[in-house]
Each structure stands twice: as C-alpha cells, then as structure tokens.
C-alpha positions as CSV (number, residue, x, y, z in Angstrom):
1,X,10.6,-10.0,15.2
2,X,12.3,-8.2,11.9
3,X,10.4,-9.1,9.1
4,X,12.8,-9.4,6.2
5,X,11.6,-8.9,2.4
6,X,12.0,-11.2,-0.7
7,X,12.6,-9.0,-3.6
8,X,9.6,-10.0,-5.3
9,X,7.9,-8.6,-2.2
10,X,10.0,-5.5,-2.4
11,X,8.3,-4.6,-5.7
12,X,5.0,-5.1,-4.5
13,X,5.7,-2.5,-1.7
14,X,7.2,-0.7,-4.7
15,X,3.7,-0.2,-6.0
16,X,2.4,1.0,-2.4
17,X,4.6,3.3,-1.8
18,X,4.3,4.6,-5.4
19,X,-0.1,5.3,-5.1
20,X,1.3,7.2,-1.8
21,X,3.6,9.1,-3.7
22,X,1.1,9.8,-6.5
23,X,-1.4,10.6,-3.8
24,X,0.8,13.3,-2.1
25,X,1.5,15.0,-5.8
26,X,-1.7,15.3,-6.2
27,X,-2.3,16.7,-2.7
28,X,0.5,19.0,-4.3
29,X,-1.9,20.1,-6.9
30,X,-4.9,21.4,-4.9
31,X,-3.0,22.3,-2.0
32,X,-3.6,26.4,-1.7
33,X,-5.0,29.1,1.4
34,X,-8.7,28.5,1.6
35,X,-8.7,25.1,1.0
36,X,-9.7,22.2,3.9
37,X,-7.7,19.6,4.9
38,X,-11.0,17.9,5.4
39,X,-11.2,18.3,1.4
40,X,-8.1,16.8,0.7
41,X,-8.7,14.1,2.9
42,X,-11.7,13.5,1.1
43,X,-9.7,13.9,-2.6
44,X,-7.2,11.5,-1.4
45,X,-9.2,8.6,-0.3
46,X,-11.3,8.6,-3.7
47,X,-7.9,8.5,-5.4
48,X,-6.3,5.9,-3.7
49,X,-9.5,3.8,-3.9
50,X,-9.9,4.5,-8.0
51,X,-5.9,3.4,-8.4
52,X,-6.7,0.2,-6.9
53,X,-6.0,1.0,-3.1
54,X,-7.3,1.0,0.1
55,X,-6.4,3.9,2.9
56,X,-3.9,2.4,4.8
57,X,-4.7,4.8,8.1
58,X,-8.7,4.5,7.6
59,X,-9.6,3.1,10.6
60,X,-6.4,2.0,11.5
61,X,-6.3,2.0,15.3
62,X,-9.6,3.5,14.5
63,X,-7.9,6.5,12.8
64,X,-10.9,7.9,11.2
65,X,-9.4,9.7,8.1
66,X,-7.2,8.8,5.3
67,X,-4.6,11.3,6.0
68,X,-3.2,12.6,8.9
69,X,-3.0,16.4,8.6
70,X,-0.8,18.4,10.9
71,X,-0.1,21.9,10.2
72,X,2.5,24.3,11.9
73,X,3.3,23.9,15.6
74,X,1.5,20.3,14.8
75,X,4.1,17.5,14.7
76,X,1.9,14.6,13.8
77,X,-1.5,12.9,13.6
78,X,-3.7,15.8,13.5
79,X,-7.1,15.0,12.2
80,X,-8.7,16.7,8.9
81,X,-11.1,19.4,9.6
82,X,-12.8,21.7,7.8
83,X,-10.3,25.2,9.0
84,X,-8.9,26.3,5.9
85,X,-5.6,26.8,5.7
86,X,-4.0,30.1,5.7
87,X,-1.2,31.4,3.4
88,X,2.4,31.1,5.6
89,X,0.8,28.0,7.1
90,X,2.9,24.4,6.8
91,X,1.3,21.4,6.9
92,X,2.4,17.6,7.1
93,X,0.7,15.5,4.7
94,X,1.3,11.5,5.7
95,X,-0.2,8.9,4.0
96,X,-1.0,5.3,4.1
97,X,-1.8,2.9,1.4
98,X,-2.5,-1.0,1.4
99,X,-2.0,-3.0,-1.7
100,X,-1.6,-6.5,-2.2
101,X,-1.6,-7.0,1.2
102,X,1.4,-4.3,1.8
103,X,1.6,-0.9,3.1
104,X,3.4,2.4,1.9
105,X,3.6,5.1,4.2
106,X,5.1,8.3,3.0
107,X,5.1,12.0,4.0
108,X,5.8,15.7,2.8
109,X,5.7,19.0,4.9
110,X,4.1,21.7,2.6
111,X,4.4,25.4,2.2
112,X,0.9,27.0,2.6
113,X,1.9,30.0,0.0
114,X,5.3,32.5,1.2
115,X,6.3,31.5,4.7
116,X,9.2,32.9,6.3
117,X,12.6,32.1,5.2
118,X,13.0,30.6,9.2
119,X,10.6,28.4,8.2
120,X,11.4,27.4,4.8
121,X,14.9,26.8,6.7
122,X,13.1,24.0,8.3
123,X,12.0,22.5,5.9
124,X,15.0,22.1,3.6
125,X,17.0,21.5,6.8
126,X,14.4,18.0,7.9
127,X,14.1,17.1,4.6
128,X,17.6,17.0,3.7
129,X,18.2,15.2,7.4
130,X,15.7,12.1,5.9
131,X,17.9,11.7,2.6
132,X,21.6,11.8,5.4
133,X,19.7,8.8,7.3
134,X,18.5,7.4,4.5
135,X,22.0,7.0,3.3
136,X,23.2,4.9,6.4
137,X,20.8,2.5,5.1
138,X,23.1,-0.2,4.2
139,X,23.8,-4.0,4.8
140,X,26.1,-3.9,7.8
141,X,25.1,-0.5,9.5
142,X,23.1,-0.5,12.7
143,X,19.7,1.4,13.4
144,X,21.4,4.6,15.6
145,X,23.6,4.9,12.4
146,X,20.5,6.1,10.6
147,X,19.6,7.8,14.0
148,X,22.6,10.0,14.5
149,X,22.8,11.2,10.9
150,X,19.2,12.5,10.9
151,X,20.3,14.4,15.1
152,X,23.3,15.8,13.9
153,X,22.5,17.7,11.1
154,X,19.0,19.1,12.6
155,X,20.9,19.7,15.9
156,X,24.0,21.3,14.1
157,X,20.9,23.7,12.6
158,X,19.4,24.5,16.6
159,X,16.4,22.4,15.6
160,X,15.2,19.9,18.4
161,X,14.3,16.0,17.1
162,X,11.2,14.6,18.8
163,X,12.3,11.3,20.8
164,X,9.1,10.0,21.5
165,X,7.6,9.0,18.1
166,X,10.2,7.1,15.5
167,X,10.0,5.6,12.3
168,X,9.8,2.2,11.7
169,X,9.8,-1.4,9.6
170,X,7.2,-1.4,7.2
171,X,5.1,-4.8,5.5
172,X,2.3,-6.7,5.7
173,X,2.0,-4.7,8.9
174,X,1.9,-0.2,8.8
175,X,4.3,-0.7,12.4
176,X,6.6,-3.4,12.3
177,X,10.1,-4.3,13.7
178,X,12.8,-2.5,14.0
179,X,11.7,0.8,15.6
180,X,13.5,3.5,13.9
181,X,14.7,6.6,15.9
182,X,15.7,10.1,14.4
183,X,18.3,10.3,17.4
184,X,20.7,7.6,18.2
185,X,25.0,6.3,18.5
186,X,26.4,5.1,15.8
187,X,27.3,1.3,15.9
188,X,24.0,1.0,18.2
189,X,21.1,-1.1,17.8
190,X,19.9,-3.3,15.4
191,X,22.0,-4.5,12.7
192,X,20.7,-3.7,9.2
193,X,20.1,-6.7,6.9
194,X,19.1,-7.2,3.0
195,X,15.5,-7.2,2.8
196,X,14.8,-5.0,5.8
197,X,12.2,-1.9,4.6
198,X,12.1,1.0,6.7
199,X,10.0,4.0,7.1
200,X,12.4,6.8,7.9
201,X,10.7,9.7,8.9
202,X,12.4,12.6,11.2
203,X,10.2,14.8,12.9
204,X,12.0,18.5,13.8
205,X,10.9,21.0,15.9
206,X,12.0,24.6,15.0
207,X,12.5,25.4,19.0
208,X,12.7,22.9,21.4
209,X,12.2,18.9,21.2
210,X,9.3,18.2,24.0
211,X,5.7,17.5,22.8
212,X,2.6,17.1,24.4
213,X,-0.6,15.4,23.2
214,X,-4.3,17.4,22.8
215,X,-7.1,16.1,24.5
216,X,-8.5,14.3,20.7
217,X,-6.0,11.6,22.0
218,X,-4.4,12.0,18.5
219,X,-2.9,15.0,17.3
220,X,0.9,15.6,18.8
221,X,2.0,19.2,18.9
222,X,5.2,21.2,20.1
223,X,5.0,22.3,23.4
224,X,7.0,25.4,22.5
225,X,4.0,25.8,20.1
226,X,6.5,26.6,17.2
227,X,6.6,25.2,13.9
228,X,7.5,21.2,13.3
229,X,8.5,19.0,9.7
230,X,8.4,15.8,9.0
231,X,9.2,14.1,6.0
232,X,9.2,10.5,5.4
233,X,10.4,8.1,3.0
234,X,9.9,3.7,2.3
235,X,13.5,2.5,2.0
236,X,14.4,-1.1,1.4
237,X,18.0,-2.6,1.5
238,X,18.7,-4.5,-1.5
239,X,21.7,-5.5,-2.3
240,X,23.0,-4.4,0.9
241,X,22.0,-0.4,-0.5
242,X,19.1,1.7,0.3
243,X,16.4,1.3,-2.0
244,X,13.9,4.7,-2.0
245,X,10.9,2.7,-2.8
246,X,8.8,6.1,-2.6
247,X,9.5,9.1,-4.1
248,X,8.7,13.0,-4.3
249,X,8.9,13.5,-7.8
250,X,5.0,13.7,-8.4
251,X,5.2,16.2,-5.4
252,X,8.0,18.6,-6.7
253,X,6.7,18.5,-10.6
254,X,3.3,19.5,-9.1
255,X,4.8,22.6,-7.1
256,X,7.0,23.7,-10.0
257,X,4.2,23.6,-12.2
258,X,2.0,25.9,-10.0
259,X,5.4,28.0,-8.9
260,X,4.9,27.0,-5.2
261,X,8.0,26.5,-2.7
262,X,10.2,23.0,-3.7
263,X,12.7,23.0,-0.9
C-alpha cells in the first residue's frame, strides 16, 4: 500500500530530511585521507542525537551503525571500520534519521582528496542522473518515468545502473511503497500521486552493472570491482511538482570552504 502524505506531514519529513542533510555537511567537514569511517560514524550519531534525532539505520534490521559507509568499488551498505581512507578514495555516505515519528534518508558520494578525472566523471554524471529522475516527479507521471531518466543518461555515459537495489517511498516507515527503480519504460508502473514522497537514489557502476554481496551479509560491491556512486535525495509531490525535501547545500558550502571537489 502507497502511503500518501498530508502537507502538514510533508513538513515534518521536511525537518528529517533536513538533520540528514546537516549531518552529511558536516560529514563534509571532517571528511579527509587518514580519517575513519568508524569516526565519522561515531561524529554523526552524536550529532543527530544533540539536534533532536534518533539514527534512523541504528539497528534497523539490526544495522549496527548510523551510517552506511561504502567506498570505491563499494555500491552500498558497507559497514564503518576503523581503515582510513586514502586520498583518490570515493566513498558513499547514506544516512538515516527519525523524527517525529518520520524518516529522512539522504546520500552523497565523496571525493577522498584528487581522484581521477574518470572518476570525478562518475560522480557528476550519477549525481546529475538523480536531479533528471527527480524531475519526472510529477502528478500524472508513472514510476519507470523517473526510472528511464536516471538509465538513459548513466547508460548514454557507458556506466551500468544496478537493478537489484532501488529507491523507494519514504514515512513513518525507512522502506515503504512504491519501489523505485533507477531503470525502467516510460508510462510504466505506478502512477505518481500528490502526497507520494520518494527516496530517489541511483546507484552507477563505472564498468558493468552486476553486484555481488560479501560474506558480512551487508556490504554490496561491483563485481567488476570498479568504482560505484550513489546519490540520493527525499522528494515529495506537492502540488502535483517535485518537492526536494533534502538538500546538499550544507554539503557543497562545506567542500568549497575547505577547496575539496563539488561536482
């Protein structure tokens, strides 16, 4: 069932999606080589809990972090550790809040120091591919509209999209209906509707689109073992337009502040 959203409720998963976005600029901040994604984790919890929030992943299928952290050939739900990261790494950053009884979940693929213009390719390329799906977010549309926006313009690139993991509704619950592909024909599947919210979040590979699991049961790498983004947005439909109720304006002020890649 397809939860749909008063507008009162809307703003309320405004605020959410806002501590996420607050949480990943200041992820922004101490991101750096030699740091620990077991240290941000750490950072970003007490955050979240001092701005009135609870970690929204934090034991959530008993996730046992507050972020998941998934660098390079890593596509998504790596675990925090204490490796620090290296400079020309990448990393996805995706985060979870609960507040007032609703989720934000938001993401950002990071530059680890200079990577290689192939890579910083990828980046612009999936993160431009969220804002195209985003914009077939309308009253009216249908789910593989938002789909086949986000394939084309990875696929017109040579990136692969991963099939097997999609984005989804987003509420009271982190996974609700619809189920929200990165692939897909227009005029197929669900028909959009006011008050739907949707986390859009394409995952692209740099070389081919097949994935494999590791043996943690968690963490979802390539199986080329090249590099993979994913960047994710909240997007409600109000007034039969897409919404952005997240943002990654805390994010990109952080980077140009420290001079650090803003693709």
């Amino acid at each position: 069932m397809i939860h749909l959203k008063t507008k009162e409720e809307i703003e309320i998963m405004r605020k959410s999606a806002l501590l996420v976005s607050k949480t990943l600029g200041l992820m922004a901040e101490l991101l750096e080589p030699g740091i620990s994604t077991l240290e941000l984790d750490k950072k970003a919890e007490e955050f979240i809990r001092d701005h009135g929030g609870v970690p929204g992943f934090l034991g959530l299928y008993d996730f046992p972090n507050t972020l998941c952290m998934s660098p390079n050939e890593q596509v998504v739900h790596g675990f925090p550790n204490k490796e620090p990261l290296q400079e020309g790494d990448i990393i996805s950053i995706d985060c979870g809040v609960v507040m007032n009884g609703f989720y934000g979940d938001h993401a950002y693929t990071f530059a680890v120091g200079e990577v290689k213009p192939e890579i910083e390719k990828l980046l612009k390329v999936t993160k431009e591919s969220l804002y195209l799906g985003i914009e077939e977010c309308k009253a009216g549309n249908r789910i593989g509209d938002i789909g086949f926006a986000i394939q084309q313009h990875a696929e017109d690139h040579g990136y692969g999209v991963v099939r097997e993991l999609v984005g989804h509704g987003l509420g009271r619950k982190m996974h609700e209906s619809p189920e929200v592909p990165n692939y897909g024909k227009r005029g197929r599947g669900a028909k959009l509707k006011e008050g739907m919210v949707l986390a859009i979040e394409p995952m692209i590979n740099l070389g081919g689109r097949s994935i494999k699991q590791l043996a943690d049961g968690w963490s979802i790498v390539t199986a080329d073992n090249r590099y993979s983004a994913h960047f994710e947005h909240d997007v409600a439909i109000v007034d039969g337009k897409p919404d952005i109720l997240s943002t990654f304006d805390y994010v990109e002020e952080a980077l140009n502040k420290k001079g650090a890649l803003v693709v």
